[in-house]
N, C-alpha and C positions, 0 to 999 in steps of 0.2 A: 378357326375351322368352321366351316358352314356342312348344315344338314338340309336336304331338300325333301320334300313328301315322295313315297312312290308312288308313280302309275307306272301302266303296261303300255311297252311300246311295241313297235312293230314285228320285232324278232321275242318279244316274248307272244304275240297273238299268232306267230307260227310253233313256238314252241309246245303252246295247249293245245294246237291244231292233229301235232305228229302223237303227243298224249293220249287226244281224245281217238284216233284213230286205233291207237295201242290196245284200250281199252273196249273198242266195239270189237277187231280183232279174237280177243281175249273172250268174250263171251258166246261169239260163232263156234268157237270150239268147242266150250262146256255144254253148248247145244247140243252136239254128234253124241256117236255109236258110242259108247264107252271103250273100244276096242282104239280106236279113231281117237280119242281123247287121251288114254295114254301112249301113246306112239305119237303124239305130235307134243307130251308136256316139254320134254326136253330141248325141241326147237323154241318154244315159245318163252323158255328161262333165256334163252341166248339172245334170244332176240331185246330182250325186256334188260339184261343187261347192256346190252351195244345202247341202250338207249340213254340208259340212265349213266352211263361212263364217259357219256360224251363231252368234248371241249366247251368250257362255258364263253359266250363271245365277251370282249376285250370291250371297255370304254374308249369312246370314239376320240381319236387323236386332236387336241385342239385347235380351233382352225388357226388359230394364231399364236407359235410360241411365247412362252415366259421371258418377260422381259424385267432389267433392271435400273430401278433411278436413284440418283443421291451421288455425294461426290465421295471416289471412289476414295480414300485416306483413312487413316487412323484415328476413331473416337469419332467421325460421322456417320448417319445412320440411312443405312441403304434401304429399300424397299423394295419387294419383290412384286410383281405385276403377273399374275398366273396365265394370262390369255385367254382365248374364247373355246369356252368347254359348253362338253350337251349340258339341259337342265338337270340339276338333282344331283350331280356327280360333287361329293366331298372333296376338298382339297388339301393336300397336307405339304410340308417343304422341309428341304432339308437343304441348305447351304454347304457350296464345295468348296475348296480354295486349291488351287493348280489339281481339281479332280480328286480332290478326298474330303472327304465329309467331316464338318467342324463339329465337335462334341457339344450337344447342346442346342446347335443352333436350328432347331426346326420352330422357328415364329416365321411371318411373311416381312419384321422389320428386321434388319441384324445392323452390328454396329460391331467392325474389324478392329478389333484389339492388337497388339506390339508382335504377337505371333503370327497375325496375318498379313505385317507389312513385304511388303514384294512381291507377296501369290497376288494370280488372277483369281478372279471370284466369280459362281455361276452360282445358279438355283436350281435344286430339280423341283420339280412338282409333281404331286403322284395325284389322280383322279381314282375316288374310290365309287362303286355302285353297287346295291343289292344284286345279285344275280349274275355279275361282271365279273371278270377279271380286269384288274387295275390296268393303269399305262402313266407311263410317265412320260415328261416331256422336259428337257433343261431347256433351259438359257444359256445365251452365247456367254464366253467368257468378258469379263470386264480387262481394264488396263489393270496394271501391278498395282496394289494398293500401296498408294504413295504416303508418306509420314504423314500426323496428325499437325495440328495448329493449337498451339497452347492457348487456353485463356490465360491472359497476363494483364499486370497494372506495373503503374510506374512506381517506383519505389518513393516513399517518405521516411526523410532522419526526423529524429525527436531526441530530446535532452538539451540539456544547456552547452551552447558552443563557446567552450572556457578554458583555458587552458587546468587541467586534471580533473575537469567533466569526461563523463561518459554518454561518448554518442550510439544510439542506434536503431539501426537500419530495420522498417516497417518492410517486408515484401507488397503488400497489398492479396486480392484477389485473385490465384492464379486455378488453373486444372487441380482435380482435385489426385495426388498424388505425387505432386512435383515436388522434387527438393532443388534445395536452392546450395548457391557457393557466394560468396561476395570476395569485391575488392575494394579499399576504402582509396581514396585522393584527395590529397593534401594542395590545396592551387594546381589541381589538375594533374598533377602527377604520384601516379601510384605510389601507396605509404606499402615498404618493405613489409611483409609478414603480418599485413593488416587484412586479412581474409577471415575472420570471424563475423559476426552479424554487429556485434558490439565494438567501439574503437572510444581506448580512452587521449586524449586531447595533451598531447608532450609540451614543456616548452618550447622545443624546437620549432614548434607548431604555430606557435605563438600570432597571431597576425593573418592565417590562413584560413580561407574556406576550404569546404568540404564536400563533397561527391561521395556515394557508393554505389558501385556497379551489380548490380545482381542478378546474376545467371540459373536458368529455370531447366532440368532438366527432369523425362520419364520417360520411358522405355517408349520404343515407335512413335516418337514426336521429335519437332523438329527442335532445336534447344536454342532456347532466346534468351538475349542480354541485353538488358535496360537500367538507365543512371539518373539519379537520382539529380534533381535540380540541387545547384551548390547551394551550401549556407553564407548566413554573412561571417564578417570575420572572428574569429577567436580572439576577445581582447583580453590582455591580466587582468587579472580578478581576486579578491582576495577574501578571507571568511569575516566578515565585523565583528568587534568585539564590543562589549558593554561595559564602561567605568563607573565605578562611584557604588555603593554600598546599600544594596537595593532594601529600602525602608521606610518608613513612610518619610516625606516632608525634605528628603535626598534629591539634588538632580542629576539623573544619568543623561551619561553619553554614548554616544554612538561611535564608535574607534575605527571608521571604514578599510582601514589598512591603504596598500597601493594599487592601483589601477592603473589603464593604460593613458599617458598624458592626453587630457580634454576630454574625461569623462566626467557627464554630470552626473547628479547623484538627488535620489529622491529616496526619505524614509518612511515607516509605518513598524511603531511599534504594540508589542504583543504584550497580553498578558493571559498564561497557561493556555498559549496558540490561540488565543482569541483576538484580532483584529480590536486595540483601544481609540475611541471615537477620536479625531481629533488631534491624537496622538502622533503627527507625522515630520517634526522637526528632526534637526539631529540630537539635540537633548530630550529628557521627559523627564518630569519630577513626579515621585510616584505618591499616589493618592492616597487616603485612607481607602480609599474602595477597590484597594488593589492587595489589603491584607492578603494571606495564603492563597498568594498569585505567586508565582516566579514570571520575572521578565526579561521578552528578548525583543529583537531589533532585527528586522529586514530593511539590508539597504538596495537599492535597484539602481545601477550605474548603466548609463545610456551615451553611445556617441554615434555619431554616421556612417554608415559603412560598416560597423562594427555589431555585432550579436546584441542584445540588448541580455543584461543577466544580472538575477535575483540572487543575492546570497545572505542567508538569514544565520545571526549568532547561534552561542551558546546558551542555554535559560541562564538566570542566576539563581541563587540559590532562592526559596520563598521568603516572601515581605513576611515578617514577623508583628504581631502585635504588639508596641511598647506604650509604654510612661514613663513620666516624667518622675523622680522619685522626690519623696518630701521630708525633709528631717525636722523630726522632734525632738522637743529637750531644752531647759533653760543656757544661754550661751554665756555659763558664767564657771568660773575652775570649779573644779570638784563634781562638778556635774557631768551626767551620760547623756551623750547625744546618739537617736538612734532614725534608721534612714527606714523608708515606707517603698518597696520599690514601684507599687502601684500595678495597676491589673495588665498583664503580659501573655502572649501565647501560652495555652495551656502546658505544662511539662518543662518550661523555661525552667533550665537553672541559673543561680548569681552571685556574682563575684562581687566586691566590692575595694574602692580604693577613696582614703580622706585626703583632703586639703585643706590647706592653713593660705591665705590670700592664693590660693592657684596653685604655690607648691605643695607636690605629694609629703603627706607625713608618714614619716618612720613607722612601719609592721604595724598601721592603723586599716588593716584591709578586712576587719568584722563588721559587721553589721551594723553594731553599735561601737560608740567611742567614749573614753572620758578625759575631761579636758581638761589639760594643765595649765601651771604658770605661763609653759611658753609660750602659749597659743593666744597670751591675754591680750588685745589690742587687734586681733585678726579675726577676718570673715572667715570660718567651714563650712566648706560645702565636701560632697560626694558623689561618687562619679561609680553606681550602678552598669555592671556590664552582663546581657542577658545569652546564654548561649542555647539555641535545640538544634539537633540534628538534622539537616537537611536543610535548615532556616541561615536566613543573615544575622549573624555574630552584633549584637547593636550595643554599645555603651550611650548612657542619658546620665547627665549631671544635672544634680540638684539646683536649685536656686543659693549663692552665698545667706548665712547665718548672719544674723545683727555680730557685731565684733564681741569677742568675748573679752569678759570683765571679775571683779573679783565678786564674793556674795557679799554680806555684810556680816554674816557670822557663819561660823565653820567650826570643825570637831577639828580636838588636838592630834597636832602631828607626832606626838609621843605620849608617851604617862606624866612627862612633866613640862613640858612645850609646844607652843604654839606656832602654826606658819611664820614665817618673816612678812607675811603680808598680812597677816592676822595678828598682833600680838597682844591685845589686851586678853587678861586673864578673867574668865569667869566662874566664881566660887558657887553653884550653883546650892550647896548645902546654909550657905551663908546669903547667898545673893551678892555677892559684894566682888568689884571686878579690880584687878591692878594692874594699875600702868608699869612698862617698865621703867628702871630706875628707882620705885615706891621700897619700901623696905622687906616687906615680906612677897615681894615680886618671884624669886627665884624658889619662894617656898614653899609658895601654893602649887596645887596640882589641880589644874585646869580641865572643867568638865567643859566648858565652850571657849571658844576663839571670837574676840571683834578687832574686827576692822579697824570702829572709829568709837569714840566715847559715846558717840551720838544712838550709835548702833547699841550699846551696853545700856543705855536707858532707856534704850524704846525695848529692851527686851527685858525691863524692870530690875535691873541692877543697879544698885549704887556706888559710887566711889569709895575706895578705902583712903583711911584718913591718912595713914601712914606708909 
């Protein structure tokens, strides 16, 4: 709305004219008789009202009606054109549509919304001025305001095209209020009951590309449908899996499952979803520097014509910290051998299992062992097993034992007898040791056991004579 400065124009330089005369008038009287002065106040009140009651003149009609530009639709924006008015004269506007006035709409730009598709459109303009009475002037009516023109984009799919992927449908950039409806196509022909924005990928499906069609509709616009360029095809595909017992010094595999025949295959495996350097065969053998890492495997199957797609395992469970366990202990009968399991994930608990050359021995699953006759002539070893929750389950065996053998002296195997593999008797109150067979063999009561006579004098015994 514009303001202009006043001045005085020509029907105001007659209007001070008829004024100033009112006023010379007016004073010729108070000049008179007093007689003369009241008998004429009552004319001169009449007169002085007729003056002042009078019609105020009208702003001059503009020489050139209001006119209107812009195209005439829904959501474009029209302009009003006031025409040519005297100087000074305000302008204000008010938008008609088939001849009634839109709520609102008094700017010089308007922009016909869903309610005013089909009316003709005009503008009035009113001319305002000090001292005037207004005048208005409209504009001719416009054609019927015809539908709006959406902004729209062509749609893009995204997800992986797999069969028991989930595709879906991007609309893009449209008018700001449009909803949308889709339809999915399968090799160009519409998938039954596939009108969601998402579509998951059947077997049926198997080998097909893919289209979605998406239609844009909002009130007083015209409603438009656009398709989505196809994708390539939907090949089998399958999840990979990971073999082999993830821990240090292990080599895994990669288990790709099936795929659609003449798919080649590229991997890269992970450790705790970190890309490992290097790492890109179908096996991996896992490192020390892969401790409390869990590892997975992305395999990427690729053919022509066909979707190219990523399918990444399961983790495994996390690499554990182990060792190798060490056993202590002379490997001779009667003696305890006891196993070391060596430093492990913290919270590791352990089981343990013995062997006699390889085979397991009998309810020998302690810690520590003692070792019998019958183990005389064999390697022990032990086969530590470490378990923590969430980690890989890992058993380590020991390094084989020198073969076990007898000692050379031993305590009695009763109050009055000696091993069968120990049998000379030793009198330790006497010093004095007997063979059997000797005479008082069966009568001594043996504080030690030897071996061999050789053994009995190196432990300062002497023979009995008898």
């Amino acid at each position: 709305m514009s303001t202009f400065a006043r001045r005085r124009t020509p029907r105001g330089r007659a209007l001070g004219a008829m004024l100033t005369g009112v006023l010379i008038a007016s004073m010729l009287t108070l000049a008179a008789p007093a007689a003369a002065s009241f008998a004429d106040d009552s004319a001169l009140t009449r007169g002085s009202a007729a003056s002042e009651g009078g019609a105020l003149p009208a702003v001059e009609t503009p020489a050139t009606a209001p006119t209107i530009t812009g195209t005439v639709k829904v959501g474009s924006t029209l302009t009003a054109h006031a025409g040519d008015w005297q100087p000074e004269v305000v302008l204000s506007y008010q938008w008609l549509a088939n001849g009634v006035a839109v709520g609102g709409a008094t700017a010089r730009a308007f922009i016909p919304a869903a309610a005013q598709r089909g009316a003709k459109l005009s503008v009035r303009v009113t001319g305002s001025l000090d001292g005037h009475a207004d005048t208005t002037a409209t504009s001719a009516s416009t054609a019927a305001v015809a539908a709006g023109t959406l902004t729209k984009a062509t749609p893009t799919i995204t997800g992986t095209v797999a069969v028991g992927s989930t595709l879906t449908a991007t609309p893009g950039t449209w008018t700001g209020g449009t909803s949308f409806t889709y339809q999915w196509y399968a090799n160009g022909k519409a998938v039954s009951k596939a009108t969601s924005r998402t579509h998951k990928v059947t077997a049926a499906q198997l080998g097909s590309t893919f289209k979605v069609k998406v239609t844009g509709k909002k009130a007083g616009y015209t409603t438009v449908s656009l398709t989505s360029k196809a994708t390539a095809k939907a090949p089998k595909v399958s999840t990979p899996s990971v073999t082999g017992s993830a821990h240090v010094g292990v080599k895994l595999s990669a288990k790709k499952g099936t795929w659609t025949t003449g798919t080649s295959f590229s991997y890269q495996w992970y450790a705790n979803g970190k890309a490992i350097s290097k790492a890109t065969k179908s096996t991996y053998t896992v490192s020390s520097a892969r401790v409390g890492s869990a590892i997975s495997v992305k395999v990427t199957g690729k053919k022509s014509g066909y979707a190219t797609v990523a399918k990444t395992s399961k983790v495994t469970r996390t690499v554990p910290k182990t060792a190798t366990p060490k056993i202590s202990g002379a490997s001779t009968v009667t003696r305890t051998l006891t196993v070391t399991p060596g430093a492990w994930t913290k919270g590791t608990t352990f089981t343990y299992r013995w062997y006699a050359n390889g085979k397991a021995i009998a309810k020998a699953n302690k810690k520590s062992m003692k070792l019998t006759t019958k183990m005389v002539g064999k390697q022990i070893s032990v086969k530590v097993t470490g378990k923590k929750a969430g980690y890989t389950t890992v058993s380590k065996t020991s390094k084989k034992s020198s073969r076990v053998g007898y000692p050379s002296r031993t305590t009695p195997s009763s109050a009055w007898n000696c091993p069968a593999w120990a049998p000379i008797k030793g009198n330790a109150s006497s010093m004095i040791y007997h063979m059997p067979g000797q005479r008082f063999y069966k009568a001594t009561k043996p504080e030690e056991c030897f071996r061999t006579q050789a053994a009995a004098r190196s432990a300062g015994y002497r023979k009995a004579k008898v």
